[in-house]
C-alpha positions in Angstrom: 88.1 323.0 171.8 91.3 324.5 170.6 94.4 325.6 173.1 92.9 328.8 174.2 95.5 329.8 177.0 99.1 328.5 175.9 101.6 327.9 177.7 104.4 329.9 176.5 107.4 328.2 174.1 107.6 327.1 170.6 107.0 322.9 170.8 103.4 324.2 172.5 102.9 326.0 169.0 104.2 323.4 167.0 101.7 321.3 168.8 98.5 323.8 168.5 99.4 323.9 164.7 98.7 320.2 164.4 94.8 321.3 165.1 94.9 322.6 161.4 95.1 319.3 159.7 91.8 318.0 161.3 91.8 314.4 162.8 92.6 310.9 161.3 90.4 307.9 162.7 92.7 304.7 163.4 95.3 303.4 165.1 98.6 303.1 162.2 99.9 306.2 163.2 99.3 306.2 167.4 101.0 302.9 167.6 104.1 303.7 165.0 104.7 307.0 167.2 104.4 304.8 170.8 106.3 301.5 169.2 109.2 304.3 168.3 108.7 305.6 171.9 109.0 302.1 173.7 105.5 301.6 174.0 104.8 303.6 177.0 101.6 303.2 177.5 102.8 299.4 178.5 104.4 300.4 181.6 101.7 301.6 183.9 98.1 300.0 184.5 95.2 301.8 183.2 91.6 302.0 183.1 89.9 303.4 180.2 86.5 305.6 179.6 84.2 305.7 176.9 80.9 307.0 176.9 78.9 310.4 175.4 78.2 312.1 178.5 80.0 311.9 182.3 83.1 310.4 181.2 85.4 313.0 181.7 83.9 313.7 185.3 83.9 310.1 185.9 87.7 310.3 184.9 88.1 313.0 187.5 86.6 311.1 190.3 88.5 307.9 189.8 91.9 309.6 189.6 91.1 311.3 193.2 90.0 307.9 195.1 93.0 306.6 193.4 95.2 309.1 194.3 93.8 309.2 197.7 94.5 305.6 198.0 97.7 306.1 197.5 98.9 305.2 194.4 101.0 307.9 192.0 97.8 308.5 189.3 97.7 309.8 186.0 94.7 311.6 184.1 94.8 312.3 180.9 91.6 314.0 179.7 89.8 316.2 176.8 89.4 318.7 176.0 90.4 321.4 178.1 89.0 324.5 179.7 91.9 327.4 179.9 95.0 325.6 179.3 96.4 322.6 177.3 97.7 321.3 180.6 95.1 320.8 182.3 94.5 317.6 180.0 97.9 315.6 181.6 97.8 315.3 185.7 99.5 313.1 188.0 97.8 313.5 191.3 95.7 316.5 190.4 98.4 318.4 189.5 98.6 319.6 185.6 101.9 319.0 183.3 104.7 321.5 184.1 105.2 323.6 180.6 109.0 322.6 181.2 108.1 319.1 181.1 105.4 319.6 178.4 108.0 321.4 176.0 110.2 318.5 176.7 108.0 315.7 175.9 106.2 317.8 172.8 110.1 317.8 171.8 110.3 314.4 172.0 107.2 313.6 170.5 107.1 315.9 167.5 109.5 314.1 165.1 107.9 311.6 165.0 104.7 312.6 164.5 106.0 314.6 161.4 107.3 311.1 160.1 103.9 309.7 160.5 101.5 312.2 159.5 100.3 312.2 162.7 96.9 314.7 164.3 97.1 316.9 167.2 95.1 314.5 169.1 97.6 311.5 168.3 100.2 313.8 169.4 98.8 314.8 172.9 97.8 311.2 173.6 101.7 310.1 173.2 103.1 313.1 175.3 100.9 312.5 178.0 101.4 308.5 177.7 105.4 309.4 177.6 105.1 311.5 180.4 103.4 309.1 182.8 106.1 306.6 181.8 108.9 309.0 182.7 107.1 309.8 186.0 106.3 306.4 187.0 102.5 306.5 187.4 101.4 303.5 189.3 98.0 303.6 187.1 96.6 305.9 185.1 92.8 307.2 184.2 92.4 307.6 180.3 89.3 309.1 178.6 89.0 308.2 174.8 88.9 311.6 172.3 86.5 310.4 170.3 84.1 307.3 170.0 86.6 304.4 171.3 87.3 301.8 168.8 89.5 303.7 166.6 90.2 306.3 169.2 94.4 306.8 169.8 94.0 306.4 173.3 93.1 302.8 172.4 96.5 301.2 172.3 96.5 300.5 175.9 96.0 297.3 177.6 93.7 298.3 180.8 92.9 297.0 183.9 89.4 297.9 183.5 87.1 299.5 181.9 83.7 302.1 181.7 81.6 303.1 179.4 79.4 306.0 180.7 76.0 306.6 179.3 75.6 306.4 175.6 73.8 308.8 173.4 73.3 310.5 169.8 76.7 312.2 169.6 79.3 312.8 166.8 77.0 311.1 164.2 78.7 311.8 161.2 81.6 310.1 162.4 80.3 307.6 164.5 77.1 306.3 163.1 73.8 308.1 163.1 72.1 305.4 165.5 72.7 304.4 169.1 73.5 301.1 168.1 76.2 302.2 166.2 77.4 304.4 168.3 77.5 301.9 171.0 79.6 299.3 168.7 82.0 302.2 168.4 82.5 302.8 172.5 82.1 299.1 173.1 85.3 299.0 170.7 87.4 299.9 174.1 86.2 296.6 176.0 89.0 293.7 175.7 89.2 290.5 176.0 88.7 288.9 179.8 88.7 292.6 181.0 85.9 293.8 183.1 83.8 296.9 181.7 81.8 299.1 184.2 78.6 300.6 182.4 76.0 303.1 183.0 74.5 303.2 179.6 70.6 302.9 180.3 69.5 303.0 176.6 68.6 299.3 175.9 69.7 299.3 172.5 73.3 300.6 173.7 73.0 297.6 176.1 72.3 295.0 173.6 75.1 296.1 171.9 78.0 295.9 174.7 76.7 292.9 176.4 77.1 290.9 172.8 80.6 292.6 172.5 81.2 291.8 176.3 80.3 288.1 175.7 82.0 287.6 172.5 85.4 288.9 174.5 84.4 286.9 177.6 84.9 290.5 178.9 82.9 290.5 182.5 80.2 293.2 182.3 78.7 295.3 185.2 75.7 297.5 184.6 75.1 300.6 186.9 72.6 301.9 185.1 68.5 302.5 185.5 68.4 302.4 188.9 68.7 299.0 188.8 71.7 298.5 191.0 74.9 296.9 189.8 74.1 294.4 187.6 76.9 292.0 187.5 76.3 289.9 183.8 78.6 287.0 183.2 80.3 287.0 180.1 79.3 283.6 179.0 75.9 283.2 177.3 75.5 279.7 178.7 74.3 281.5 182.1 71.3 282.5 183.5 70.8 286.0 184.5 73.5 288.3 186.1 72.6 289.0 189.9 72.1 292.2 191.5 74.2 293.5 193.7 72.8 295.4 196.8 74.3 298.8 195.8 72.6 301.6 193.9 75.1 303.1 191.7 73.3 305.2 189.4 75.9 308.3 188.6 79.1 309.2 187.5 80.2 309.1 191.2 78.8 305.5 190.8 81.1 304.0 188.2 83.8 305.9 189.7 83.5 304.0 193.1 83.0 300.4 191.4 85.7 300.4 189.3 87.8 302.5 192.2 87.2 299.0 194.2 87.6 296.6 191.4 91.0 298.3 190.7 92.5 299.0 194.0 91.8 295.4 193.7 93.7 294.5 190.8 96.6 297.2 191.8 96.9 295.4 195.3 
């Protein structure tokens, strides 16, 4: 989705007229623009969503029990519905077109140097601006796939992959499998990763990629409960929590406790 409603001033342009040049899969560029920056994606936690469908309303719901737990919370989601920013929030509330001008301004020389895309772009504004405004944590949803994805320079707390289908399949494979390997590409090493991918071929995948990063991985998906799989293949079977988390609201309450956790 393009910019639709602007808000007024000439870095917003200079940012919609990045959308011309298409997008760029990698991360050269993204992590050039934030090392120039000070890596500012470094100094907040974060927890990071992948997935084809829910993830952006799994997003939403984190940052509000987050927010309501008291901690200063970032969202940075795409794409938008009336206005670019709606994508950057810190406690609900969307970027200021002040501050967005500002950062953009910031940004935009540097994403000229690198040949960077309108999405690289927005992912270091809105990384630059939670820096600026002291986020305790922040709630990032990947653009596109994950592996290669720009939001994928951060080093998260935690975190989810939402359910996984057929999406984007020129660009990320034309099977679930692949397509899995590419969202799985957003798990780290020894970081827990919240699932509710029910497709058992998407599973396969991300519990080989979860055990190969000794990555712990919980499954909230086919109304099995949350599955709690230990990362080393050595063990028996993961055991079932007594919870049914099935939905987006699901993952967004796990990982809301496994990170109030982790922030405490």
């Amino acid at each position: 989705m393009g910019l639709n409603v602007l808000p007024s001033g000439r870095a917003v342009r200079d940012l919609a007229a990045l959308e011309y040049f298409g997008m760029k899969a990698g991360l050269r560029n993204i992590r050039k623009i934030a090392r120039e920056l000070g890596d500012p994606q470094d100094s907040f936690q974060s927890v990071h969503i992948a997935g084809t469908n829910g993830k952006g309303s799994t997003a939403a719901m984190l940052a509000a029990i987050l927010s309501a737990s008291g901690y200063r919370t970032g969202l940075y989601t795409s794409p938008h519905l009336v206005s670019f920013t709606e994508r950057i929030r810190i406690d609900g509330a969307p970027i200021g077109t002040r501050e967005l001008d500002e950062r953009i301004d910031e940004v935009m020389p540097l994403v000229r140097r690198t040949n960077g895309t309108f999405f690289e772009a927005a992912t270091a504004v809105a990384f630059r601006h939670f820096a600026m405004q002291k986020v305790d944590v922040a709630v990032i949803e990947t653009g596109l796939g994950g592996r290669l994805d720009a939001t994928n320079i951060i080093g998260p707390a935690q975190c989810i992959i939402t359910n996984i289908g057929l999406d984007h399949t020129a660009i990320l494979g034309g099977t679930i499998g692949a397509i899995a390997r590419e969202k799985g590409g957003i798990i780290k090493p020894g970081i827990p990763c919240i699932t509710g991918a029910t497709d058992l071929g998407a599973l396969r995948v991300l519990r080989g990629i979860a055990r190969k990063l000794d990555a712990p991985f919980l499954e909230a998906g086919n109304g099995a409960g949350l599955r709690v799989i230990d990362s080393s293949p050595s063990n028996g079977p993961g055991r079932l929590a007594p919870s049914a988390l099935t939905s987006a609201c699901s993952l967004s309450a796990a990982c809301g406790t496994s990170i109030l956790t982790y922030c405490t």
